[in-house]
Backbone as CSV, one residue per row, in Angstrom:
resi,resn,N_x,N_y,N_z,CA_x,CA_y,CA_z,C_x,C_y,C_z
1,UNK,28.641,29.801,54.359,27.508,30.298,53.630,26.496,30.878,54.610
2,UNK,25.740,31.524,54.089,24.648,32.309,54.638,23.380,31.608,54.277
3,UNK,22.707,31.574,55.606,20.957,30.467,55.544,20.030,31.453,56.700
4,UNK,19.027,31.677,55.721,18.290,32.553,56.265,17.513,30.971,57.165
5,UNK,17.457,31.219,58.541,16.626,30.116,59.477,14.681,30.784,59.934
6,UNK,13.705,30.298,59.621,12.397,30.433,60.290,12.134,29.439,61.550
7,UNK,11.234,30.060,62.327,11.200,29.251,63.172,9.760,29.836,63.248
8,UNK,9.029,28.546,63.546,6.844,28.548,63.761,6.413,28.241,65.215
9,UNK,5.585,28.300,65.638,4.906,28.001,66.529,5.770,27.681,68.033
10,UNK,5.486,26.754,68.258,6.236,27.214,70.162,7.871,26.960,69.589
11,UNK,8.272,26.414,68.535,9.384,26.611,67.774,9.827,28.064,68.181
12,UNK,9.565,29.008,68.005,9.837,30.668,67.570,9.695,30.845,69.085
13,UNK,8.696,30.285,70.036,8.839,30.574,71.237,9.375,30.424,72.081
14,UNK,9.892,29.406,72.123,11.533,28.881,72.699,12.372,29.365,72.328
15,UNK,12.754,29.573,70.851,14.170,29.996,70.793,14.242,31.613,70.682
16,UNK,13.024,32.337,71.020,12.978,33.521,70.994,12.927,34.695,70.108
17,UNK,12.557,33.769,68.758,12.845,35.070,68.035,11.576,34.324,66.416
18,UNK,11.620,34.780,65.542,10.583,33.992,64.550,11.738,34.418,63.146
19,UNK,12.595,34.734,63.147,13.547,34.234,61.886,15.334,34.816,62.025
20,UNK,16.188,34.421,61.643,17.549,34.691,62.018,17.761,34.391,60.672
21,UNK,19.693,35.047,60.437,20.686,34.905,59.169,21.426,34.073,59.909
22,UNK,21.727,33.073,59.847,23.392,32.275,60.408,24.508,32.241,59.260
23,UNK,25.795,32.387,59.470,26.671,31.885,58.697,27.116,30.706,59.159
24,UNK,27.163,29.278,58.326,27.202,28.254,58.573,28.045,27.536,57.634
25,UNK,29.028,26.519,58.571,30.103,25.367,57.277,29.238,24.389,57.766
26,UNK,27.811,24.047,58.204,26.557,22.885,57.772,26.615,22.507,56.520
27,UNK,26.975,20.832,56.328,26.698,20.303,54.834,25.289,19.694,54.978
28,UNK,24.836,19.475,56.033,23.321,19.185,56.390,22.526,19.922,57.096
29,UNK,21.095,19.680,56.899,20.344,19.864,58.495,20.667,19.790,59.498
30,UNK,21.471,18.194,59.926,21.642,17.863,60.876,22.796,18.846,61.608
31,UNK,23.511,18.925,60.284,24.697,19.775,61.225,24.452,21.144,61.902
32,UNK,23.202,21.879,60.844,22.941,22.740,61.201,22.562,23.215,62.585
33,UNK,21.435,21.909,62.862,21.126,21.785,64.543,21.894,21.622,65.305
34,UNK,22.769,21.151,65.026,24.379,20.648,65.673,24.660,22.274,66.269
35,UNK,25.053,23.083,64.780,25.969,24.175,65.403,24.679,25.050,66.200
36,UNK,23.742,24.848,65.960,22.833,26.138,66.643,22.643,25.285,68.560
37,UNK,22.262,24.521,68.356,22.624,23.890,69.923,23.853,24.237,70.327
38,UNK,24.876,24.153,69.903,25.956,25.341,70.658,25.924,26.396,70.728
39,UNK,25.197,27.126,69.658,25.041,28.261,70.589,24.616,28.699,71.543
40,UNK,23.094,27.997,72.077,22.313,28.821,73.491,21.778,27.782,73.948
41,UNK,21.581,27.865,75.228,20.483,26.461,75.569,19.524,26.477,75.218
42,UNK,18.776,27.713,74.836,17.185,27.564,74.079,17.449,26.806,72.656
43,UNK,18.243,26.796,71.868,18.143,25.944,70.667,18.365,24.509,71.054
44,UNK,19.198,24.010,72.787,19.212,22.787,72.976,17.789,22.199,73.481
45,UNK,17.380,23.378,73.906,16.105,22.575,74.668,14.643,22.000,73.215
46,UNK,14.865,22.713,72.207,13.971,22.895,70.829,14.617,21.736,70.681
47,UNK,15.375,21.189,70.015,15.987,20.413,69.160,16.645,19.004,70.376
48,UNK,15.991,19.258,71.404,16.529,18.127,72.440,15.201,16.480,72.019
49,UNK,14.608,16.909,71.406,13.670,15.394,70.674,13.357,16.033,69.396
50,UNK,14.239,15.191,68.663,13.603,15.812,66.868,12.686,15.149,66.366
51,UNK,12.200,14.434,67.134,10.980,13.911,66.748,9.362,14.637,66.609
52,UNK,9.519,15.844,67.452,8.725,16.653,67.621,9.048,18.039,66.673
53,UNK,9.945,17.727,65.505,10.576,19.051,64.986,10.615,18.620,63.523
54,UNK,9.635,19.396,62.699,9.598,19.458,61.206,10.985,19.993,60.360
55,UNK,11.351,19.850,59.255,11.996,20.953,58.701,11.586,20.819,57.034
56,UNK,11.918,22.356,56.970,11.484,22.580,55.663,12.937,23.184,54.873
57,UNK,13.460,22.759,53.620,14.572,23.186,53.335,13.893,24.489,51.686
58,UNK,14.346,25.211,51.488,14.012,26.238,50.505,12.117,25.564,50.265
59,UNK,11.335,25.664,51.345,9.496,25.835,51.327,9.339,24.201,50.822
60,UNK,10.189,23.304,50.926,10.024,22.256,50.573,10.244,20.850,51.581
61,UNK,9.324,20.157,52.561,9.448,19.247,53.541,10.501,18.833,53.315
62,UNK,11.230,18.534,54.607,12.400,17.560,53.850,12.997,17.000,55.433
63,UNK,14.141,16.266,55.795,14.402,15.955,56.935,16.008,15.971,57.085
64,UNK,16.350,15.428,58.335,17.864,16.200,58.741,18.923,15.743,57.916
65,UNK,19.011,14.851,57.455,19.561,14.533,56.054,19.903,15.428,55.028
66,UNK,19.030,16.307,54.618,18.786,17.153,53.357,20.402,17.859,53.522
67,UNK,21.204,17.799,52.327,21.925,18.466,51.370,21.692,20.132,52.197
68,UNK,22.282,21.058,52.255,22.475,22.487,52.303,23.325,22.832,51.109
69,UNK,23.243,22.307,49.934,24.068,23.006,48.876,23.467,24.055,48.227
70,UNK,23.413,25.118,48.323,23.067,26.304,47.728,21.278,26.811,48.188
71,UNK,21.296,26.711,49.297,20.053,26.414,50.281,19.721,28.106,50.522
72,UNK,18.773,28.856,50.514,18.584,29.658,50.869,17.697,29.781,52.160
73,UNK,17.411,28.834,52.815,16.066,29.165,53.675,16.106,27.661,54.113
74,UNK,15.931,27.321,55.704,15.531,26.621,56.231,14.241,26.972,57.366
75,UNK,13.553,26.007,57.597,12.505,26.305,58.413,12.250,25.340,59.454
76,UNK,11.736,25.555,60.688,11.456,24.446,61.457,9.993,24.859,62.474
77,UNK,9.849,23.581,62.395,8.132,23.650,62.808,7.713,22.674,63.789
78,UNK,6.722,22.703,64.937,6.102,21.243,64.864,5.242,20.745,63.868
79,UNK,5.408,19.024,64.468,4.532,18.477,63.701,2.642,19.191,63.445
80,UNK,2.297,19.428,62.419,0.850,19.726,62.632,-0.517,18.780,62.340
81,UNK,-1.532,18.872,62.653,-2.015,18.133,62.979,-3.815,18.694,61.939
82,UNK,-4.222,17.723,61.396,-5.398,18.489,60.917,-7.221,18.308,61.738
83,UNK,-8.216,19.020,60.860,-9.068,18.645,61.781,-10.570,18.717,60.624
């Protein structure tokens, strides 16, 4: 399947770019990060503490767990912080 990916803040700056198409056999998030860390070392170095890494599945919070069944859009962010 096809998942349109966003990427925010030093997110987009590391991995170089602020949105991509992947074709992906991801049944999760998790896997998703899985296959994109094979691709380049900039997605290993982003996703090397996910603790510091939001995700949003179709504009809706969610975490590496989340289902990809009929998913149009994933997003990843840091944590933000208010003031």
């Amino acid at each position: 399947m096809k998942i349109k990916i966003l990427y925010f803040a030093w997110v987009r700056e590391q991995v170089g770019r602020s949105k991509e198409t992947v074709e992906t056999n991801a049944s999760t998030v998790a896997e998703l990060v899985d296959e994109l860390i094979c691709r380049d070392a900039a997605y290993g170095a982003v996703f090397k503490d996910l603790s510091q890494i939001k995700v949003a599945v179709d504009q809706e919070l969610s975490d590496l767990n989340t289902p990809l069944i009929d998913v149009l859009e994933v997003a990843f962010f840091p944590p933000m912080t208010g003031g």
